[in-house]
C-alpha positions in Angstrom: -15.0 1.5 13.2 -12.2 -0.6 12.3 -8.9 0.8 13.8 -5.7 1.4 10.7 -2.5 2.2 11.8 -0.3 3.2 8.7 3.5 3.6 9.0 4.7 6.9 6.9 7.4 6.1 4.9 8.8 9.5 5.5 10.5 7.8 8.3 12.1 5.1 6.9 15.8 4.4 6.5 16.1 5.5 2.9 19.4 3.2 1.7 16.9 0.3 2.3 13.8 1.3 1.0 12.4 -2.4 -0.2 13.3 -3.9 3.3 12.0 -1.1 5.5 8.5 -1.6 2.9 8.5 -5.2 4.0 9.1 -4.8 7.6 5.8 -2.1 7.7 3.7 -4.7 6.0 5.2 -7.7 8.0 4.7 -5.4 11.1 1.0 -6.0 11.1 0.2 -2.7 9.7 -2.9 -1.9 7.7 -1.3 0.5 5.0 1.8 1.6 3.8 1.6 5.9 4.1 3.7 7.8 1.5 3.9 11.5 1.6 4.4 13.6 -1.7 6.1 17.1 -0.9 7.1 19.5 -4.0 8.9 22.2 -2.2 5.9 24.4 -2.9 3.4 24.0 -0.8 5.4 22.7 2.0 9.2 23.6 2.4 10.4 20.3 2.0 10.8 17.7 -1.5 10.4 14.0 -0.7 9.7 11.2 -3.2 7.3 11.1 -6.7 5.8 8.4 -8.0 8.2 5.9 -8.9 8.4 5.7 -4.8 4.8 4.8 -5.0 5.5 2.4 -8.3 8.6 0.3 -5.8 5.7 0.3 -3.1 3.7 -1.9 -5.4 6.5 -3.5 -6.7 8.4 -4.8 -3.4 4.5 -5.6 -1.5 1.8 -5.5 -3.7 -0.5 -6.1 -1.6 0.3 -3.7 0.9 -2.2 -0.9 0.9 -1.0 2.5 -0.6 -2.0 5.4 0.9 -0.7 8.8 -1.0 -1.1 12.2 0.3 -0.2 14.9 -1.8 1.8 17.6 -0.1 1.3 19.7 -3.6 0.2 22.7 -4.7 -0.9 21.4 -8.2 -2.1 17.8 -7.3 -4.2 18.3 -10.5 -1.4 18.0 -12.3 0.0 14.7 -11.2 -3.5 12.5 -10.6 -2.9 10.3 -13.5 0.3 10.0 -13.0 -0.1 8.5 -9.0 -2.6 6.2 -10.0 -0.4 4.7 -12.7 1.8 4.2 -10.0 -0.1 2.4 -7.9 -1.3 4.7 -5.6 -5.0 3.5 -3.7 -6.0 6.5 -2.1 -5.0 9.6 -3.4 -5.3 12.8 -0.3 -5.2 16.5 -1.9 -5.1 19.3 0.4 -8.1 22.1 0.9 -5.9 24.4 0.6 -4.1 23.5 -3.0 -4.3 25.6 -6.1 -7.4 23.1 -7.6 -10.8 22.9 -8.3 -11.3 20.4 -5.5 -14.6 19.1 -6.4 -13.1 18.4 -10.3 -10.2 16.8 -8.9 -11.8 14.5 -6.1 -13.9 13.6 -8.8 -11.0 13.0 -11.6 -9.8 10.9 -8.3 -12.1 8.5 -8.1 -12.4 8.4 -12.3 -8.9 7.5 -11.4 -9.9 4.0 -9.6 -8.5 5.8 -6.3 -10.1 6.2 -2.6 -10.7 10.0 -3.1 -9.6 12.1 0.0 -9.4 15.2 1.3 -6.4 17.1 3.8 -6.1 20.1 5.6 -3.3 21.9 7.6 -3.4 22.7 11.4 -4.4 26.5 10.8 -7.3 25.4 8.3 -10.6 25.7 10.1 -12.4 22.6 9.5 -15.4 24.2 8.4 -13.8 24.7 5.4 -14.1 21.1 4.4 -17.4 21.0 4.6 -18.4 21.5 1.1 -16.3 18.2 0.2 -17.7 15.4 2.5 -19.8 13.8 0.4 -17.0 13.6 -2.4 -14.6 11.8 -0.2 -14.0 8.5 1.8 -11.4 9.6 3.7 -10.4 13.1 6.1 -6.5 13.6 7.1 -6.6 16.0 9.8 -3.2 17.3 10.3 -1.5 17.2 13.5 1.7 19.1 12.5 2.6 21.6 10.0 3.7 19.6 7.3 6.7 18.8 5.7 8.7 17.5 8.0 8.8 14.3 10.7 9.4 14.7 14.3 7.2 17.0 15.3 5.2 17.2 18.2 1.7 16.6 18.0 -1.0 19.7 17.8 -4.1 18.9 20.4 -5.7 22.4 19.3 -6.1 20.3 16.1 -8.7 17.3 18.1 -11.9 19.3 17.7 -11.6 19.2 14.1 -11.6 15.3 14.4 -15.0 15.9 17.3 -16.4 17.9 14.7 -16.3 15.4 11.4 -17.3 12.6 13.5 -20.2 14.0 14.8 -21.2 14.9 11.5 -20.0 12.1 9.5 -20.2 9.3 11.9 -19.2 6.3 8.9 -16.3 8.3 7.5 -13.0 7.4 7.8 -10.6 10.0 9.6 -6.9 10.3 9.4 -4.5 12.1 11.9 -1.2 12.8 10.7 1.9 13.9 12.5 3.6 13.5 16.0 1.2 10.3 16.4 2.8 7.8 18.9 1.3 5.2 21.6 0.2 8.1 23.9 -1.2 10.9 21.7 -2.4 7.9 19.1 -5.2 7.4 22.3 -6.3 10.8 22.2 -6.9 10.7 18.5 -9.2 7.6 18.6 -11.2 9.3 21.5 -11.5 12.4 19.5 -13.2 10.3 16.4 -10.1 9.4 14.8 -9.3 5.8 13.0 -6.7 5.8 11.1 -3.2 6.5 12.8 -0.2 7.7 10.6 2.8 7.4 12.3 6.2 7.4 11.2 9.1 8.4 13.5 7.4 6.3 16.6 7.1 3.5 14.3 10.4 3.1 12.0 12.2 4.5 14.4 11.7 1.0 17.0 13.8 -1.9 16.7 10.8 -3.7 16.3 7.4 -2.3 14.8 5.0 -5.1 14.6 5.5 -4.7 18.8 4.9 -1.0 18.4 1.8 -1.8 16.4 0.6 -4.4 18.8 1.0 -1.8 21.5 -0.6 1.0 19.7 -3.7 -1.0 19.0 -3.4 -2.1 22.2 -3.5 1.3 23.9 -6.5 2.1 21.6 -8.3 -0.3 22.6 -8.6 -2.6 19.7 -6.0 -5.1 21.2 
């Protein structure tokens, strides 16, 4: 499967939005990863929509990848895809009807895709595999950046690829060039990483490395 490596946006140098956008796309990125936290369901608030809306704005053709850190993503579907927004992640664990809403996803025009936390068993996902395109297997507890990447998390990826061996799956969180190697060799292919990739002077090298690394060089 084709190797993605998406920089989070979480990471990015907020008082220049538009140019750190443009630096992940020149980079040699796949997709651009924006995370969505209400306070809520993680203890953290980061950007809505209209982030998603300048995303499309400042590179439209820059992939948008939104995952919803919410605990009512119902709520705000219509509202993402207006945005912009390409694929659309809701968590397992949100206050939904997750088989209306990965359907009202992809009624939506949007990559439907589910997410679940580091303490989630991944068994409970199972009922939603043939809904999605897309699984983002959490490597941290989410709502912050920095962390340090969970391994207990891996045989969740193991698991999903051995059961869905077409379906794209996501880690998320603590992802640099060394544990972004033990992801792919657990099943994963598409690497979010945000600290590790905003955070180097120069990021399409980063990217070259990480792919690199992967094997996919």
């Amino acid at each position: 499967m084709k190797l993605e490596i998406l920089p989070s946006l979480l990471a990015a140098d907020y008082g220049r939005l538009a140019d750190e956008i443009l630096r992940a796309e020149a980079s040699g990125a796949d997709a651009l990863h924006l995370d969505i936290m209400d306070s809520h369901f993680v203890p953290n608030l980061s950007f809505g929509p209209d982030f998603v809306a300048l995303s499309r704005r400042v590179a439209p053709s820059f992939y948008r990848n939104v995952h919803l850190m919410m605990s009512r993503p119902d709520l705000y579907i219509d509202v993402f895809a207006a945005a912009g927004a390409q694929t659309l992640q809701i968590h397992v664990e949100a206050d939904c009807d997750l088989h209306a809403e990965l359907a009202h996803i992809r009624a939506a025009g949007m990559k439907a895709a589910v997410a679940l936390n580091p303490e989630t068993p991944v068994e409970r996902i199972a009922p939603y595999l043939d809904e999605v395109g897309e699984v983002l297997v959490m490597t941290v507890h989410p709502g912050y950046g920095g962390q340090k990447f969970i391994k207990e998390c891996l045989p969740k990826l193991e698991w999903l690829r051995a059961r869905r061996p077409a379906l794209d799956l996501m880690v998320d969180g603590g992802v640099n060039a060394e544990t972004a190697v033990e992801a792919v060799r657990a099943g994963a292919n598409q690497l979010v990483a945000g600290s590790y990739l905003f955070g180097r002077p120069d990021m399409s090298a980063a990217v070259a490395d990480m792919r690199e690394r992967c094997g996919c060089g």
